[in-house]
N, CA, C and O atoms as a MOPAC input file, in Angstrom:
PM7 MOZYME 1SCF
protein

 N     64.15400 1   141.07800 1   223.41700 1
 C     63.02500 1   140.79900 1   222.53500 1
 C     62.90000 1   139.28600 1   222.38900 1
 O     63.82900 1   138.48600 1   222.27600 1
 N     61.62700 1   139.04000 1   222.41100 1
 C     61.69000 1   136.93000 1   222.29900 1
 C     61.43100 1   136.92000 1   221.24600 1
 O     61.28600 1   137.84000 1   220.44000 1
 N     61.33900 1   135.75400 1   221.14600 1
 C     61.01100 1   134.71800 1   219.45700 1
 C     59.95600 1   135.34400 1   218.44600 1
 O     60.08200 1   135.37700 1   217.22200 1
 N     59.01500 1   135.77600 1   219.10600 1
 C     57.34800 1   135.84100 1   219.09600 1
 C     57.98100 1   137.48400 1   218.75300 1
 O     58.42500 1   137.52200 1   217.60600 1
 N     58.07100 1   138.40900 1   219.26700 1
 C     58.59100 1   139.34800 1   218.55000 1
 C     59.43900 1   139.89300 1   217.80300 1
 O     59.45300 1   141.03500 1   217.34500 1
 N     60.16300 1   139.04300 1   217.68400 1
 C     61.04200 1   139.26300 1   216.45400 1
 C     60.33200 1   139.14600 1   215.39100 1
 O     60.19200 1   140.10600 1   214.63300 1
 N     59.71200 1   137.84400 1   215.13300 1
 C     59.33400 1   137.29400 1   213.98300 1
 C     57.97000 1   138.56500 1   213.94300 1
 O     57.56400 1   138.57500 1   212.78100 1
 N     57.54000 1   139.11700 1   214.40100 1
 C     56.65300 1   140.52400 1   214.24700 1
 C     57.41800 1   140.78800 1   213.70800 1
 O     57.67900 1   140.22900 1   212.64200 1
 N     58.10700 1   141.74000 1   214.19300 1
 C     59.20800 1   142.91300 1   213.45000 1
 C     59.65900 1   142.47300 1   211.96900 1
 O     59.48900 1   143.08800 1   210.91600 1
 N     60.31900 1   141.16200 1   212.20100 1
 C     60.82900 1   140.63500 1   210.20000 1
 C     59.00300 1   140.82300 1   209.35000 1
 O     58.84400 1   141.50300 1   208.33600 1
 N     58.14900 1   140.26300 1   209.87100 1
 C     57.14300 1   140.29600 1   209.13900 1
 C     56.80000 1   142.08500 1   208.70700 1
 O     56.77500 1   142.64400 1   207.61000 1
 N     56.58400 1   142.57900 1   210.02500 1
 C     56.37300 1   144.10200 1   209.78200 1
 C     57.61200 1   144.50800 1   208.93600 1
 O     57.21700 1   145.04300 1   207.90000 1
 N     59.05300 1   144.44500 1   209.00500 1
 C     59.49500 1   144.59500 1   207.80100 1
 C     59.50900 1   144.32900 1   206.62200 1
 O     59.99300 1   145.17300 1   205.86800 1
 N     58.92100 1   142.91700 1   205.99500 1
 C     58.68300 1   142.24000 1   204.89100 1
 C     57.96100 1   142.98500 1   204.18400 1
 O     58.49000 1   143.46500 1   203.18200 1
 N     56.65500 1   143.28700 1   204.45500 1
 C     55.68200 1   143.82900 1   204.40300 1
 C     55.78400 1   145.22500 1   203.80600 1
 O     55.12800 1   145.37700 1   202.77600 1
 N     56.64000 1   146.52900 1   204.35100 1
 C     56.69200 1   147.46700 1   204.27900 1
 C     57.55800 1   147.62000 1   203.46700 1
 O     57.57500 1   148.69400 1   202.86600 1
 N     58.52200 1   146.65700 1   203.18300 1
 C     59.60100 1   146.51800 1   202.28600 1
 C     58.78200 1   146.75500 1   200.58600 1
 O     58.83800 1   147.68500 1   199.78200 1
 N     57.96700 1   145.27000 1   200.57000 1
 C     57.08700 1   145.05400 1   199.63100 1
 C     56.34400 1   146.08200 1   199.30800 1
 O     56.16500 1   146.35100 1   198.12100 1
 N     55.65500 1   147.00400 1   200.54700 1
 C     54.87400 1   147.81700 1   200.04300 1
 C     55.31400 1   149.05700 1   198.97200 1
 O     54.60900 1   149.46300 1   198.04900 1
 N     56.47400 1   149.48500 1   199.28400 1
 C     57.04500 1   150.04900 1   198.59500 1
 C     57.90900 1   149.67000 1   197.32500 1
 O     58.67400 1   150.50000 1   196.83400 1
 N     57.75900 1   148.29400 1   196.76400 1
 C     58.29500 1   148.25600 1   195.63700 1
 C     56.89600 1   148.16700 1   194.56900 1
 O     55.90000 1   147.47000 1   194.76300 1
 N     57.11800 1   148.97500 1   193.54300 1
 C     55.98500 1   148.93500 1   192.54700 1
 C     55.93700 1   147.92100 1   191.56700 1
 O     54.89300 1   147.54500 1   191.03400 1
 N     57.48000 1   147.31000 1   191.23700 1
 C     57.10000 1   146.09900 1   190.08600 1
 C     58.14000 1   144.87800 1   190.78400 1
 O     59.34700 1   144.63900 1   190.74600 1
 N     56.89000 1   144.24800 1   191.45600 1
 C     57.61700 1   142.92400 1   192.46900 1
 C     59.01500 1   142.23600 1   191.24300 1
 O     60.19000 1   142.05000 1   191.55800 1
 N     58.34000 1   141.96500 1   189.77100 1
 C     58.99400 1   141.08300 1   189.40000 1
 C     60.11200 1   141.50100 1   188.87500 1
 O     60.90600 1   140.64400 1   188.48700 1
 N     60.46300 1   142.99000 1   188.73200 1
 C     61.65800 1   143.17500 1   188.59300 1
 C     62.86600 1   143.21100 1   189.49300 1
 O     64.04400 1   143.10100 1   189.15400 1
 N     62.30600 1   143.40400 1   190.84500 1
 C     62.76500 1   143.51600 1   191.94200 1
 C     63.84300 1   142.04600 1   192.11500 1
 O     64.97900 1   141.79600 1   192.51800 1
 N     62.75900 1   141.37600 1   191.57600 1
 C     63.46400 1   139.72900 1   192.16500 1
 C     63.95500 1   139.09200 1   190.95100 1
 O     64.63000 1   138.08100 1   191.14300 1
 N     63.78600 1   139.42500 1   189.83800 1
 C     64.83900 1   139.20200 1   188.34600 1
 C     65.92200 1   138.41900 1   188.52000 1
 O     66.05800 1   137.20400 1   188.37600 1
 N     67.05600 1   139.68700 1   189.01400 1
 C     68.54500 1   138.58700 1   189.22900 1
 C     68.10200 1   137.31400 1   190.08100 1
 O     68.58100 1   136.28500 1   189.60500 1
 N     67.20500 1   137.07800 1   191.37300 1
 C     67.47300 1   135.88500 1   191.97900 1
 C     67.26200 1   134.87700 1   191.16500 1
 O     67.99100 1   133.88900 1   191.08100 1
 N     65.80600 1   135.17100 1   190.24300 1
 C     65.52000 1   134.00200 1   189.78400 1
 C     66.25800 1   133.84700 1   188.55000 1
 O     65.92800 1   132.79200 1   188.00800 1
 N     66.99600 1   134.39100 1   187.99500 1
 C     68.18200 1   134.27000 1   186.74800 1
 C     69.02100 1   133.25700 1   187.52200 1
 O     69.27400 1   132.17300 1   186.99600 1
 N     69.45700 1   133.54600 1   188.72300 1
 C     70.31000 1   133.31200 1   189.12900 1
 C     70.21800 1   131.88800 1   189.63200 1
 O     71.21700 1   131.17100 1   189.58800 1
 N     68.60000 1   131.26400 1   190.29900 1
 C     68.24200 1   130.25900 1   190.09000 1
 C     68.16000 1   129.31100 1   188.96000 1
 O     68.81900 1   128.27100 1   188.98900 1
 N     67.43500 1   129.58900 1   188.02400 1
 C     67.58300 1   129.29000 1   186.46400 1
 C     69.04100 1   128.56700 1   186.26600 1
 O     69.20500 1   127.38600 1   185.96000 1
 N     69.95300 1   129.43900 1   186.48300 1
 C     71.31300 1   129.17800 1   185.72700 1
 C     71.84700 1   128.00000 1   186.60900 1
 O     72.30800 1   126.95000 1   186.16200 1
 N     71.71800 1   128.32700 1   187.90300 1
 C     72.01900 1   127.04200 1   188.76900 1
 C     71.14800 1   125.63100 1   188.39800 1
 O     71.65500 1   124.52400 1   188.57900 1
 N     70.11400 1   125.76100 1   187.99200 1
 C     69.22900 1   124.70000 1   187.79000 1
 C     69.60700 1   124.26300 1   186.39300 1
 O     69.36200 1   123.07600 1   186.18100 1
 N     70.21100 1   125.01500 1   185.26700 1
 C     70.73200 1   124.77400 1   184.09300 1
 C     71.72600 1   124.21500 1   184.14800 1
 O     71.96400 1   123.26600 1   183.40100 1
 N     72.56400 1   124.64900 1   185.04200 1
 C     74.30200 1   123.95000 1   184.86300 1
 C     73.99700 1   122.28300 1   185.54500 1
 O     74.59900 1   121.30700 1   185.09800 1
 N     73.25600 1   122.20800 1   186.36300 1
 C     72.96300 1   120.75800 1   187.25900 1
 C     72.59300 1   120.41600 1   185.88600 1
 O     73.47800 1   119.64100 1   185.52300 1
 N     71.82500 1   120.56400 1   184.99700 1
 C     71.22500 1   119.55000 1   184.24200 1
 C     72.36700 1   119.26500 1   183.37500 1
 O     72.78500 1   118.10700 1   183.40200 1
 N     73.02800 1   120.22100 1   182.50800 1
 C     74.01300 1   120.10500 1   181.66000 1
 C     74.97100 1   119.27100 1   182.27600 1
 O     75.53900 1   118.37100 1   181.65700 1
 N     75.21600 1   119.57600 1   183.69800 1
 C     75.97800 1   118.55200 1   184.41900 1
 C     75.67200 1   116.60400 1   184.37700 1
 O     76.39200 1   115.61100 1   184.28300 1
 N     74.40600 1   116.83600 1   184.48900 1
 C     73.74200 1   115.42500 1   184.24200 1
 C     73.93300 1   114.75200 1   183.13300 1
 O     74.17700 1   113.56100 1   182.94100 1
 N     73.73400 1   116.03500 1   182.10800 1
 C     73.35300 1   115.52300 1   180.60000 1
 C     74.37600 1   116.20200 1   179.39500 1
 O     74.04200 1   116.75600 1   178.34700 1
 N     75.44600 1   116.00200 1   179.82400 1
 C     76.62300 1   116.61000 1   179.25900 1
 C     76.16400 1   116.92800 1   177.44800 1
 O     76.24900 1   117.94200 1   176.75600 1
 N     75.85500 1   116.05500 1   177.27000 1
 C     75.55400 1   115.95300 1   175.37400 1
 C     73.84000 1   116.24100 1   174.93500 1
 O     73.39300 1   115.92500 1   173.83300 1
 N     73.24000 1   116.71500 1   175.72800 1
 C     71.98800 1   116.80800 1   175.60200 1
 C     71.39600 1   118.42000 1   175.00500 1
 O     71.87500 1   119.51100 1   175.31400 1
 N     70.16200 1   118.15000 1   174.02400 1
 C     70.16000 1   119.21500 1   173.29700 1
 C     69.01800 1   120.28700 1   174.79200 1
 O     68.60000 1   120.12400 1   175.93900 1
 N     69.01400 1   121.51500 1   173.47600 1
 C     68.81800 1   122.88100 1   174.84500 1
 C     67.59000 1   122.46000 1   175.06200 1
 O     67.31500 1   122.79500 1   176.21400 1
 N     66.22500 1   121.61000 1   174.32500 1
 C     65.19300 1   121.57900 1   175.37100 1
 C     64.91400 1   120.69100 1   176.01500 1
 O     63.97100 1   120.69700 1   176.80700 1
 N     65.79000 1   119.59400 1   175.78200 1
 C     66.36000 1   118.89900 1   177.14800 1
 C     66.39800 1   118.82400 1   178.25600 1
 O     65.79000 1   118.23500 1   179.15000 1
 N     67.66000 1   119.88500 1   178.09200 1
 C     68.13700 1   120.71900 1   178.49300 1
 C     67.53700 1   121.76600 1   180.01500 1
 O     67.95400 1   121.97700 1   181.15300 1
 N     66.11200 1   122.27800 1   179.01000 1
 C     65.29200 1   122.75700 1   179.89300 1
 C     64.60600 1   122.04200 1   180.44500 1
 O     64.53100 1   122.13000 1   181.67100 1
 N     64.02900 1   121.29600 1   179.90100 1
 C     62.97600 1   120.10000 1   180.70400 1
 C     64.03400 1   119.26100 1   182.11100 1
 O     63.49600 1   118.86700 1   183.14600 1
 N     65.22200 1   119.15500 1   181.90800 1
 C     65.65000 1   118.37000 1   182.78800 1
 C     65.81500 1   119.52600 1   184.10000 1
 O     65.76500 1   119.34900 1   185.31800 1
 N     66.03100 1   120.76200 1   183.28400 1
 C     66.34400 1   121.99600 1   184.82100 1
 C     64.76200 1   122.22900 1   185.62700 1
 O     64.66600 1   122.22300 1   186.85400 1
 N     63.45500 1   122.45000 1   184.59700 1
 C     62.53400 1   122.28700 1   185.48600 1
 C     62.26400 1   121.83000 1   186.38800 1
 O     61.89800 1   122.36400 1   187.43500 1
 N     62.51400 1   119.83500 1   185.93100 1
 C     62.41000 1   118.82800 1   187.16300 1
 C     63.18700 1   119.39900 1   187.94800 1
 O     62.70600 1   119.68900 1   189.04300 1
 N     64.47500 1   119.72100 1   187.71700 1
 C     65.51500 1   119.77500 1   189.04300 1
 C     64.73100 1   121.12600 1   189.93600 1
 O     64.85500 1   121.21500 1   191.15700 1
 N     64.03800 1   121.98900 1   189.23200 1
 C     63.66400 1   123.35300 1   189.91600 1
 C     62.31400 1   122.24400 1   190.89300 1
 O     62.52200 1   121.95200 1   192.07100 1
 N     61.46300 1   121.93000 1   190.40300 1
 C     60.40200 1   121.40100 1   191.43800 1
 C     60.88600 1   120.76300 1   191.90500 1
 O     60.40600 1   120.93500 1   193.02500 1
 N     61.66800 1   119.91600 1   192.02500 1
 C     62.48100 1   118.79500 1   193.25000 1
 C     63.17100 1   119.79800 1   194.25600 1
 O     62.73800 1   119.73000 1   195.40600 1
 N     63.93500 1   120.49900 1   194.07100 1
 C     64.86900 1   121.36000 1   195.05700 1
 C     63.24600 1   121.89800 1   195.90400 1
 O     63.21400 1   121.72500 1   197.12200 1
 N     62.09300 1   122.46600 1   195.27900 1
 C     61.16300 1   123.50400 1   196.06100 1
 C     60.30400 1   121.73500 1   196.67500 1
 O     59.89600 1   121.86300 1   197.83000 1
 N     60.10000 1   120.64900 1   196.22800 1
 C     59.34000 1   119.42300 1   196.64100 1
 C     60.07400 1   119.27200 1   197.87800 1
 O     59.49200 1   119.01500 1   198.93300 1
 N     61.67100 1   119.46100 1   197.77200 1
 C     62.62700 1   119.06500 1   198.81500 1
 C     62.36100 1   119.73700 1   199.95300 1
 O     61.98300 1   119.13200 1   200.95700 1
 N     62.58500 1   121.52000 1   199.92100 1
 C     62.30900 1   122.60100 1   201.00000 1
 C     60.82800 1   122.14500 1   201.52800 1
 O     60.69900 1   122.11000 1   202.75200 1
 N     59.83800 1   121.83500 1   200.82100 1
 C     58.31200 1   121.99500 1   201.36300 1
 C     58.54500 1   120.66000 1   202.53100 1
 O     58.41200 1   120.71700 1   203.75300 1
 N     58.83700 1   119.77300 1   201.89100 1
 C     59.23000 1   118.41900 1   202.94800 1
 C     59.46500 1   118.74400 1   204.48300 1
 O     58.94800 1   118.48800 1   205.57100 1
 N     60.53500 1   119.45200 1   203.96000 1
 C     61.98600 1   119.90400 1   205.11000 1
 C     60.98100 1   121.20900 1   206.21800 1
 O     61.28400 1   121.59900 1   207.34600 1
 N     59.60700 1   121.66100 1   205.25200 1
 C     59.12300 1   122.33900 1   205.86200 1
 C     58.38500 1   122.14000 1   207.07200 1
 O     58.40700 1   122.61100 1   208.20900 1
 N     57.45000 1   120.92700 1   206.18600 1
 C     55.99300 1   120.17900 1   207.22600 1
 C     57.24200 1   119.31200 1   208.02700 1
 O     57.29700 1   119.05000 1   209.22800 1
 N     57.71300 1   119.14200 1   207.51000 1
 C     58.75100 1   118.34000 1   209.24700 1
 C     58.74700 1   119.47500 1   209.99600 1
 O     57.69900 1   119.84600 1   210.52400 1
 N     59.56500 1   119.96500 1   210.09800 1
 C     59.70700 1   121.25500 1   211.26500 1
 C     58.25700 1   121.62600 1   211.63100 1
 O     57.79000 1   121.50000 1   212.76300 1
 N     57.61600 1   122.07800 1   210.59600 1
 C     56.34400 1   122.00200 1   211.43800 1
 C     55.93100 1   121.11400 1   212.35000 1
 O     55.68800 1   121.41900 1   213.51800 1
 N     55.82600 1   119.96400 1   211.87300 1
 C     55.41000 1   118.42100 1   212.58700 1
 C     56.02900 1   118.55400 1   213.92200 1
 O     55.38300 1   118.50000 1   214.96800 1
 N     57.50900 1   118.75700 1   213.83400 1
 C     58.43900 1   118.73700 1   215.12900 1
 C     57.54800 1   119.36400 1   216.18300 1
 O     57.33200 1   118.84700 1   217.27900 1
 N     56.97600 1   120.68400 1   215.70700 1
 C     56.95600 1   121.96600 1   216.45800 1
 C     55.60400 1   121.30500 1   217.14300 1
 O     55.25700 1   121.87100 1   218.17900 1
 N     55.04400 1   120.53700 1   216.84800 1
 C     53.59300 1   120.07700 1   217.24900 1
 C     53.96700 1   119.48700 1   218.35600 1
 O     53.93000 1   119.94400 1   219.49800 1
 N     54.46800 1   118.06400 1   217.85600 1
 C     55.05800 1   117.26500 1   218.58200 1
 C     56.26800 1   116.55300 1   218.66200 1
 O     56.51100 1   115.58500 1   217.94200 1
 N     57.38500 1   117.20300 1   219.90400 1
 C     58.30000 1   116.97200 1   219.79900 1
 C     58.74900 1   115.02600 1   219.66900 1
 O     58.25500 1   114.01500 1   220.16800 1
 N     59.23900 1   115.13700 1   219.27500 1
 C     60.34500 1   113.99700 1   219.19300 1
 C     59.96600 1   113.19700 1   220.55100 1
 O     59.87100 1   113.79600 1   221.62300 1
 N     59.77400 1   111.90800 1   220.43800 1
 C     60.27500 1   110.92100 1   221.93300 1
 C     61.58600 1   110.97800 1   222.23500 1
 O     62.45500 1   111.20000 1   221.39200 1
 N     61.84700 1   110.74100 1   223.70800 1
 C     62.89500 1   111.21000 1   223.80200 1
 C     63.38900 1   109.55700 1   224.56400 1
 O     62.70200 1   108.76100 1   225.20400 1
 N     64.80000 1   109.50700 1   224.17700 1
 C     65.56800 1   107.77800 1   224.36000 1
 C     65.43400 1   107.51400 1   225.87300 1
 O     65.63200 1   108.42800 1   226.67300 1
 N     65.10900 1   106.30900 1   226.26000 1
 C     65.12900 1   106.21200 1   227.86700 1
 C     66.15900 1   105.80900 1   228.24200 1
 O     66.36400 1   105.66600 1   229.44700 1

């Protein structure tokens, strides 16, 4: 199977996966708890003495920076995929 069909198949699974769950957001609960808490302890980490809405405000930033970071990391690879890299003579 090549590249080009695989990535069918994960999509056709994604898809059918989804179709069958009735309440998306419970489905995905623990991850994003689980995000949250990671994005909480970084801040508390930062801000050892800092009160809880702080607290939160400092885990937000850290939540849009980590997803600002991936989107970056994204349109590069894209970019790559356009046009590769020069290559050293």
């Amino acid at each position: 199977m090549n590249p080009e069909q695989r990535s069918l198949r994960a999509r056709l699974a994604v898809q059918t996966s989804w179709a069958n769950t009735l309440d998306p957001t419970s489905r995905t609960a623990k991850a994003r708890a689980a995000a949250d808490t990671r994005f909480e302890q970084q801040a508390r980490e930062l801000h050892p003495g800092a009160t809880d809405e702080q607290i939160a405000r400092v885990a937000g930033h850290l939540r849009s920076a980590h997803y600002s970071r991936m989107a970056l990391a994204s349109a590069k690879a894209r970019a790559a995929k356009v046009r590769p890299a020069p290559q050293a003579a």
